[in-house]
C-alpha beads as a LAMMPS data file, in Angstrom:
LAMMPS data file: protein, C-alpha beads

290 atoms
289 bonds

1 atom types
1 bond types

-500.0 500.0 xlo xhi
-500.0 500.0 ylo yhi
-500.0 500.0 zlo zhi

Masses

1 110.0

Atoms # bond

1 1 1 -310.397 -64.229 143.196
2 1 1 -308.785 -60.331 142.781
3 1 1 -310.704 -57.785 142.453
4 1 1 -309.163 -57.360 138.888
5 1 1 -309.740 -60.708 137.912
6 1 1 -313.479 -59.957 138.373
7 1 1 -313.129 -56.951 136.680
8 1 1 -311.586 -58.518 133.536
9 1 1 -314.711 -61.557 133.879
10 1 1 -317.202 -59.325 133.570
11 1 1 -315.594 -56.653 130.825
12 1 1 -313.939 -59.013 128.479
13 1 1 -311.894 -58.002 125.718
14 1 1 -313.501 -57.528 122.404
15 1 1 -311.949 -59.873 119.657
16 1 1 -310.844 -58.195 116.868
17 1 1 -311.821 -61.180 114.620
18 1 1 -315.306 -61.412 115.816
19 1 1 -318.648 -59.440 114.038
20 1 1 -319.888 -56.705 115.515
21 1 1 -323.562 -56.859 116.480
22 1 1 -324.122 -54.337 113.516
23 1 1 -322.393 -56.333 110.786
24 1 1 -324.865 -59.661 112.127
25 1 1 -328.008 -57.352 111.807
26 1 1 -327.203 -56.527 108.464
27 1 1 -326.139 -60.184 107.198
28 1 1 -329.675 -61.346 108.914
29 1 1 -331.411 -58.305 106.767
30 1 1 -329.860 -60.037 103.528
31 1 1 -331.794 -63.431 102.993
32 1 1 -335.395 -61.223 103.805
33 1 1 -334.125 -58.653 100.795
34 1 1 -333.006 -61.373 98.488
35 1 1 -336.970 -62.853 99.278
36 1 1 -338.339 -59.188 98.448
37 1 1 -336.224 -58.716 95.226
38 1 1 -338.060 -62.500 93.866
39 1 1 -341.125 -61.516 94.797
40 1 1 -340.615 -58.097 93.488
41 1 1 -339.421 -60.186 89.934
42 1 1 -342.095 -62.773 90.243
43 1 1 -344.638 -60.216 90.650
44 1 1 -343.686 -57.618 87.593
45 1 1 -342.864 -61.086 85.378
46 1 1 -346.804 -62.059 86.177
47 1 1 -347.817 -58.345 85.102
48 1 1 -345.581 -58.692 82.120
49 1 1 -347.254 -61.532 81.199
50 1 1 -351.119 -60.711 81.760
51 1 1 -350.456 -56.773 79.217
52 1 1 -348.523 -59.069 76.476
53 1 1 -351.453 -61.498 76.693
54 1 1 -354.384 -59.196 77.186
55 1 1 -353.075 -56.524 74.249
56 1 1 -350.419 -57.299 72.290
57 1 1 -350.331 -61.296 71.327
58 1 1 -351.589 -64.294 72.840
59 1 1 -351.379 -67.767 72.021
60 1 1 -353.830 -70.274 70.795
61 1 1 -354.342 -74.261 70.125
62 1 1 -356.517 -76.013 67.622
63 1 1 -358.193 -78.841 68.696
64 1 1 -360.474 -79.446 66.090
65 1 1 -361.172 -79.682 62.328
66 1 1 -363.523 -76.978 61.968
67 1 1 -361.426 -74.615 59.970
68 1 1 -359.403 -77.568 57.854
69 1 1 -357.602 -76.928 55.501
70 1 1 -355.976 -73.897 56.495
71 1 1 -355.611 -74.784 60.158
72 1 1 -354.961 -78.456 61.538
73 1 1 -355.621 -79.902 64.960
74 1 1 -352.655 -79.895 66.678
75 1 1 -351.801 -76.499 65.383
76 1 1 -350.719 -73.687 67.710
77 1 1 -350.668 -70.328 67.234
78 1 1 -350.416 -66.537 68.275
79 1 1 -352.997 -63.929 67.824
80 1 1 -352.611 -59.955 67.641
81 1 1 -354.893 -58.559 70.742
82 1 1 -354.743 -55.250 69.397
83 1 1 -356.587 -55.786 65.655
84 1 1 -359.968 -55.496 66.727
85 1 1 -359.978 -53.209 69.964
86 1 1 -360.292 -54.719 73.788
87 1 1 -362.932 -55.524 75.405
88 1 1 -363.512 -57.145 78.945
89 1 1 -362.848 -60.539 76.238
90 1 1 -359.668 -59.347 76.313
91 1 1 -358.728 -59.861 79.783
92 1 1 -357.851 -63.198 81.728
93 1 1 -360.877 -64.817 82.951
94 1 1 -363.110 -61.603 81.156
95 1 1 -363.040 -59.614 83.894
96 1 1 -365.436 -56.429 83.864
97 1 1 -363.007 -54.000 83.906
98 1 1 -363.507 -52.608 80.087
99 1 1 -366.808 -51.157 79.419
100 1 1 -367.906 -52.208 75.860
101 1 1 -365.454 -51.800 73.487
102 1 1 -362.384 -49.468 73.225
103 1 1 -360.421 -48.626 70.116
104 1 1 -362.624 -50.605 68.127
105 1 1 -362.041 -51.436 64.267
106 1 1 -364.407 -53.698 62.297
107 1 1 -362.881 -57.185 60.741
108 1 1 -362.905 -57.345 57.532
109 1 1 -364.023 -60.395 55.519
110 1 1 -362.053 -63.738 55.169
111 1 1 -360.591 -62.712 58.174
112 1 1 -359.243 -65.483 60.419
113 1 1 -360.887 -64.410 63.819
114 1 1 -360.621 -65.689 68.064
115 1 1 -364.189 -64.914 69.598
116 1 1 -366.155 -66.051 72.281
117 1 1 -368.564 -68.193 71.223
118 1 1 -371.955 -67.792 72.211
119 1 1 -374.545 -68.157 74.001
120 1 1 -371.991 -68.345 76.878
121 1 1 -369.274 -66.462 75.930
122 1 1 -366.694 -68.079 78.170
123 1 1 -365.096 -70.690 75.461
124 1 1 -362.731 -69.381 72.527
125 1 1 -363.662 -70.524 69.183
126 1 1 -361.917 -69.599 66.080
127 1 1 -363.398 -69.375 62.594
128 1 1 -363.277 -66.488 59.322
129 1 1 -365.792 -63.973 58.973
130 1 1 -367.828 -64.139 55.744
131 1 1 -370.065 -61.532 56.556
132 1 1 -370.414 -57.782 58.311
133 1 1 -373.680 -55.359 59.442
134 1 1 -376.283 -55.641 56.370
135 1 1 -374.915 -58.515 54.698
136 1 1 -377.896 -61.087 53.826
137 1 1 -375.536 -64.646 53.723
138 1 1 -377.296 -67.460 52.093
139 1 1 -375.953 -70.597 51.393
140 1 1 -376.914 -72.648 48.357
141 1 1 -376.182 -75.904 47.146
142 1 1 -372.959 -75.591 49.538
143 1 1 -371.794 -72.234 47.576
144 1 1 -372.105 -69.037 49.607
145 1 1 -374.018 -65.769 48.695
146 1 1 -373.575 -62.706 50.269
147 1 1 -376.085 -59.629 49.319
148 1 1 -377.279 -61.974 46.420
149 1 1 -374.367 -62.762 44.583
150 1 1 -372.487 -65.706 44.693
151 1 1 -369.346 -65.742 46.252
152 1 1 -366.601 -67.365 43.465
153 1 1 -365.654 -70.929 44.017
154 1 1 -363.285 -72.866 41.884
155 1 1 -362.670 -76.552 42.777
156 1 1 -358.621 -76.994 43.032
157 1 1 -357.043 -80.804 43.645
158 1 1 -357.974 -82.847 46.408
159 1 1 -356.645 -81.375 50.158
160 1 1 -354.258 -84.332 51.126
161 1 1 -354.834 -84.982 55.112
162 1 1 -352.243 -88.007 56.461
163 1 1 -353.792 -90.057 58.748
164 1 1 -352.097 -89.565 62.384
165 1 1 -353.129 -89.604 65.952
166 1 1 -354.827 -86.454 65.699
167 1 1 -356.687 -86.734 62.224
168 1 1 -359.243 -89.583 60.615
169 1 1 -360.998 -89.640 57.482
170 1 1 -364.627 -88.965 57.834
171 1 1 -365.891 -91.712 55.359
172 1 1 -363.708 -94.752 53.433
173 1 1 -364.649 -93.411 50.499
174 1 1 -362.256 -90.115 51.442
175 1 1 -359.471 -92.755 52.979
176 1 1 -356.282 -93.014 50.044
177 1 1 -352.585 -93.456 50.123
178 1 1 -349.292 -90.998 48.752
179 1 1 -346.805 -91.457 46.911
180 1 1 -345.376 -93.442 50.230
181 1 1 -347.710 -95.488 50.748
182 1 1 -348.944 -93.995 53.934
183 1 1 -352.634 -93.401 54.591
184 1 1 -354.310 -89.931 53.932
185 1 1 -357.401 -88.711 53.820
186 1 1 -358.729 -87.097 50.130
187 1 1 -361.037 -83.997 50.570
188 1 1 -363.192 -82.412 47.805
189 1 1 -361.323 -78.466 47.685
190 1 1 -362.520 -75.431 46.732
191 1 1 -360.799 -71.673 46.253
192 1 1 -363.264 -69.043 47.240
193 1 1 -362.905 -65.742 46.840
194 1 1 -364.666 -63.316 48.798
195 1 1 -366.111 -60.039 46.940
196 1 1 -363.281 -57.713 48.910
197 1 1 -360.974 -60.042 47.131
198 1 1 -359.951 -62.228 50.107
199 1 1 -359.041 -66.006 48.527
200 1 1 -359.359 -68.881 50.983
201 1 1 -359.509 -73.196 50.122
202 1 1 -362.413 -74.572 51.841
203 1 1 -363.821 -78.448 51.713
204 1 1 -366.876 -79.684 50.510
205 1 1 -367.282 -83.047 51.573
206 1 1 -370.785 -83.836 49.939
207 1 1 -374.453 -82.515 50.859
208 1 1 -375.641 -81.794 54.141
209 1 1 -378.587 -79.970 55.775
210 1 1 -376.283 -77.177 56.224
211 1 1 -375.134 -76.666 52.522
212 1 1 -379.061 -75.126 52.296
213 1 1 -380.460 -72.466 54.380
214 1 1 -382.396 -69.196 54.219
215 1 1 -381.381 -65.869 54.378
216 1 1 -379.213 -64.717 57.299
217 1 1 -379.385 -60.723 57.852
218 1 1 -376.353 -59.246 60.021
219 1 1 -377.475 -57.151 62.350
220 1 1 -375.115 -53.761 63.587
221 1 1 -372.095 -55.026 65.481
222 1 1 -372.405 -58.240 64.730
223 1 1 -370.698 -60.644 62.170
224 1 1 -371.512 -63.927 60.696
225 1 1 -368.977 -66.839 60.764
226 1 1 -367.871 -70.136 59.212
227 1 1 -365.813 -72.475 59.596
228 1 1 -363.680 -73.570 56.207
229 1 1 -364.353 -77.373 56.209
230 1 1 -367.875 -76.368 55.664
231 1 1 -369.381 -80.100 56.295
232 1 1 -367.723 -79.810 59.543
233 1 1 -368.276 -76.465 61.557
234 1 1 -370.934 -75.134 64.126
235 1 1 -370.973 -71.663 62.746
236 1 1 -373.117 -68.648 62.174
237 1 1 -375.550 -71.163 60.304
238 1 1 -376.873 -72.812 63.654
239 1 1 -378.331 -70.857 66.445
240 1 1 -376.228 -69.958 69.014
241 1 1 -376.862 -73.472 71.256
242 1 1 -374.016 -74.699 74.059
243 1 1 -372.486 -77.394 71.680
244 1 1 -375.003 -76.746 68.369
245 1 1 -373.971 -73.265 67.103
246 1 1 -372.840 -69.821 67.573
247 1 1 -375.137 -67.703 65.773
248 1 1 -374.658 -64.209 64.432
249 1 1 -371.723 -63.325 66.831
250 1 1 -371.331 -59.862 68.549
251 1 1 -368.152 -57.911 67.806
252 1 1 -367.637 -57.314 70.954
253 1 1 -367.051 -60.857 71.957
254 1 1 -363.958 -61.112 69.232
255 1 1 -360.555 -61.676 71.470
256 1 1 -357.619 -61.225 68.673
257 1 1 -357.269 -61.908 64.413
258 1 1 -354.937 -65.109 63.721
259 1 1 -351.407 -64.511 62.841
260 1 1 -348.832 -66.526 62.707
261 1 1 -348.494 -70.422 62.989
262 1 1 -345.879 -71.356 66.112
263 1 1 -346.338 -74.729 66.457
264 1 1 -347.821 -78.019 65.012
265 1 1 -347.895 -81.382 66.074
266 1 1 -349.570 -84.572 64.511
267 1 1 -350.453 -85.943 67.847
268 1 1 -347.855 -88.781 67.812
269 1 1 -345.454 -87.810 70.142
270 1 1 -344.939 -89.444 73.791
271 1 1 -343.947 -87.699 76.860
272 1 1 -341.905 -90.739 77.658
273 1 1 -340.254 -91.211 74.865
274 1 1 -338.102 -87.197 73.972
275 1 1 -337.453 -88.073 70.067
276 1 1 -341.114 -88.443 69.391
277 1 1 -341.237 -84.513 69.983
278 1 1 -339.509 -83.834 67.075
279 1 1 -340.519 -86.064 64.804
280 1 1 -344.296 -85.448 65.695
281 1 1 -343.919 -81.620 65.123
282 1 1 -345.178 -80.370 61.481
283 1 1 -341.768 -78.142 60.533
284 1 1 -343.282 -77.003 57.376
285 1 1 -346.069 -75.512 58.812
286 1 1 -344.196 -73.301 61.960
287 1 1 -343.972 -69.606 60.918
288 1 1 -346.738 -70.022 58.152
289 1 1 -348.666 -66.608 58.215
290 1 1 -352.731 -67.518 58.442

Bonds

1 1 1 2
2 1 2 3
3 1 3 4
4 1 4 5
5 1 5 6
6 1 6 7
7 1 7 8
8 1 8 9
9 1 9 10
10 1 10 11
11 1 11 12
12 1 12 13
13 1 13 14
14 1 14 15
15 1 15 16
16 1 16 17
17 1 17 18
18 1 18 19
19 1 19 20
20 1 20 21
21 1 21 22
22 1 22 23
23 1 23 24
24 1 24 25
25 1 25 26
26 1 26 27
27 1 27 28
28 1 28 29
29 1 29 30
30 1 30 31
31 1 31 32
32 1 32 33
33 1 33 34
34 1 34 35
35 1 35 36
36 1 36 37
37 1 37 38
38 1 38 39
39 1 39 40
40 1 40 41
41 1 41 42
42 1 42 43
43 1 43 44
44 1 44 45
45 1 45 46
46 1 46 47
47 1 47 48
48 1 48 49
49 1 49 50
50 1 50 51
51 1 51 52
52 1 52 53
53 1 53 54
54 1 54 55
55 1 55 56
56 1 56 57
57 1 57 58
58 1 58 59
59 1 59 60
60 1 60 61
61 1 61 62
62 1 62 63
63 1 63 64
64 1 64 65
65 1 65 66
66 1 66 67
67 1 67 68
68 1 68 69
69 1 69 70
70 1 70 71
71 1 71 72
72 1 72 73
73 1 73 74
74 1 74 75
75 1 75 76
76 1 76 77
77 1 77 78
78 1 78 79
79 1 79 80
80 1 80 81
81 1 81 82
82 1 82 83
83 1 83 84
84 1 84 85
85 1 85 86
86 1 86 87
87 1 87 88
88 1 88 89
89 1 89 90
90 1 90 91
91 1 91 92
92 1 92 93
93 1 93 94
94 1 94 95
95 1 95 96
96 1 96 97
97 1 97 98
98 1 98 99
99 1 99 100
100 1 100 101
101 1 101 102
102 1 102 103
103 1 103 104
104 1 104 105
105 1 105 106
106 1 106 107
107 1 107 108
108 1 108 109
109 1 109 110
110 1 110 111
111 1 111 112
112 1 112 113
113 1 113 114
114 1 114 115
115 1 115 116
116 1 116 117
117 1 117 118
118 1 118 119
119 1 119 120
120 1 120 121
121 1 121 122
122 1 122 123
123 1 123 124
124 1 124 125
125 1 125 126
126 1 126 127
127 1 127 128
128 1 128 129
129 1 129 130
130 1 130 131
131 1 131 132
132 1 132 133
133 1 133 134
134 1 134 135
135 1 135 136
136 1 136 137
137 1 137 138
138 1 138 139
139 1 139 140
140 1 140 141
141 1 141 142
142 1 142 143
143 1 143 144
144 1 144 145
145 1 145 146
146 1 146 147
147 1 147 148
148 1 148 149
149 1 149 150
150 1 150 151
151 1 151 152
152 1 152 153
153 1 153 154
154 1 154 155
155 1 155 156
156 1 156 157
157 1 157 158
158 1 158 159
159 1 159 160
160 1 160 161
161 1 161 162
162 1 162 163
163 1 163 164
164 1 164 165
165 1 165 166
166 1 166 167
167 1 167 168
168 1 168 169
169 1 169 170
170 1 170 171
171 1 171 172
172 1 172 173
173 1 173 174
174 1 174 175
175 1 175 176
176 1 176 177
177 1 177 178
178 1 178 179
179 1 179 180
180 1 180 181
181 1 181 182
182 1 182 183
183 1 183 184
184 1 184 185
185 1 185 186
186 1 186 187
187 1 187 188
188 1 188 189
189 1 189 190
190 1 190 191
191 1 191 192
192 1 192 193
193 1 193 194
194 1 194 195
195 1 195 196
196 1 196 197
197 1 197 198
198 1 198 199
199 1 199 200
200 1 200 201
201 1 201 202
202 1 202 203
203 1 203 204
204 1 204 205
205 1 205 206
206 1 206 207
207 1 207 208
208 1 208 209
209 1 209 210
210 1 210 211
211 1 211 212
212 1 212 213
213 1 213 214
214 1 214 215
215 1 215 216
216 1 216 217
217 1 217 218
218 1 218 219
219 1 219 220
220 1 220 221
221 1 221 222
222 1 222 223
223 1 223 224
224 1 224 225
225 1 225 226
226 1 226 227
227 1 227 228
228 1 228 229
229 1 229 230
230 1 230 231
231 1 231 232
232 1 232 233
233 1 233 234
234 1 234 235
235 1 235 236
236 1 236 237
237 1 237 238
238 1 238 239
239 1 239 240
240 1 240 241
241 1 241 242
242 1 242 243
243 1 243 244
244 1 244 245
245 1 245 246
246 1 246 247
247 1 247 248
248 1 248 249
249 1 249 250
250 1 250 251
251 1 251 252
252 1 252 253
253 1 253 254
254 1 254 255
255 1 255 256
256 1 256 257
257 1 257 258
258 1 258 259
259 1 259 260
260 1 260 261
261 1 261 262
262 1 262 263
263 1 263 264
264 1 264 265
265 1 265 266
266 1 266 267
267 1 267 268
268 1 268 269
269 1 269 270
270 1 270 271
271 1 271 272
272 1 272 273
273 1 273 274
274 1 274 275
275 1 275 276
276 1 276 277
277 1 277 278
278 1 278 279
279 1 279 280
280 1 280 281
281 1 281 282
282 1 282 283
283 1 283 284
284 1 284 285
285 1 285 286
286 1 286 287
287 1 287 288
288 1 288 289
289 1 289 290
């Protein structure tokens, strides 16, 4: 072998067509940016998420018929974060991170209120405020007073509940049929009207231990709370018990005032089967102010 053939061996000539060392540093660089720009989205879409939900609107489910007939199980919907003030309540899993309560307003009554519900303050319950600090509440014969008055009830038509996966009539003698022939449930209703002129319909279904009590006296930064199917709700009248009662609930424990309705379902619809989801869903009721 020549002396130039080993020259020519050992300093090959470049190839035009091939990628300079530079150009393959920067395509290895791209894949780790394209990893930092998701992350970089995934982690201000999580932030996003946590301020809309902590303080401005968050959404909520019924799953119970504690506040029929204004609100159904099944229903879903979004509450305003911001009506009440913040509080550590406000944040995801309640972290400590607000002391007390900032920007703080009272409620007023008849409003539709989210709360943790005591005594352990770590489940959200949802019922309307009936009365603020220094109200005396009694209930009597199933008709509310507040500061010794009587709070105005006037019995309207029967609430008309149909019967579907995710209601039942308490008692046959409530169970009835409309003008379809489908089953509902028939519930003694009411229109109260509180004495700030808030109207509500609550039910009555017939006397219970609850439709009696003494006098309840609201201490300062509390509220008292009930539920609007009034035969039916583990309110301000029981003591505040893990699965008996809430008490007299501390303001600072509210989380957001009920809005707006977003969703409602009557429990009939199958994850198997996609046309169920429609015809489960309660239209009528989906952008229904509460």
């Amino acid at each position: 072998m020549s002396e130039t053939d080993t020259a020519a061996s050992a300093n090959p000539t470049p190839n035009p067509g091939a990628p300079t060392s530079a150009a393959r540093d920067k395509r290895s660089d791209q894949p780790a940016k394209k990893d930092e720009s998701f992350l970089a989205f995934l982690f201000w879409l999580v932030l996003g998420v946590v301020v809309l939900r902590s303080f401005i609107i968050s959404p909520f489910n019924i799953p119970s018929e504690s506040m029929l007939p204004r609100l159904l199980n099944g229903d879903y919907l979004f509450a305003t974060k911001w009506s009440y003030g913040y509080s550590k309540y406000s944040l995801p899993f309640s972290l400590p991170l607000i002391p007390g309560r900032v920007f703080a307003s009272q409620p007023e009554r008849g409003d539709v209120v989210i709360f943790k519900a005591p005594p352990g303050n770590d489940v959200d319950y949802i019922k309307r405020v009936i009365g603020l600090p220094g109200d005396e509440i009694q209930v009597k014969g199933g008709q509310v007073w507040i500061n010794a008055k009587p709070v105005p009830r006037v019995k309207q038509p029967d609430f008309a509940l149909p019967v579907t996966p995710n209601t039942h009539c308490y008692a046959p003698e409530f169970e009835g049929t409309d003008a379809k022939g489908g089953p509902v449930c028939n519930y003694p209703q009411y229109r109260e009207t509180l004495p700030n002129g808030k109207s509500y319909n609550v039910l009555d279904l017939g006397h219970t231990p609850q439709d009696d009590t003494g006098v309840y006296v609201v201490p300062e930064g509390h509220m008292f709370l009930m539920g609007d199917n009034r035969d039916n709700s583990l309110d301000s009248r029981f003591p505040a018990v893990e699965g008996q009662g809430i008490g007299i609930v501390p303001q600072d424990n509210l989380v957001g005032r009920a809005a707006i309705m977003m969703f409602s379902t009557d429990g009939s619809a199958s994850w198997f089967e996609p046309w169920t989801w429609f015809t489960a869903a309660r239209w009528s009721r989906i952008g229904s102010l509460i």
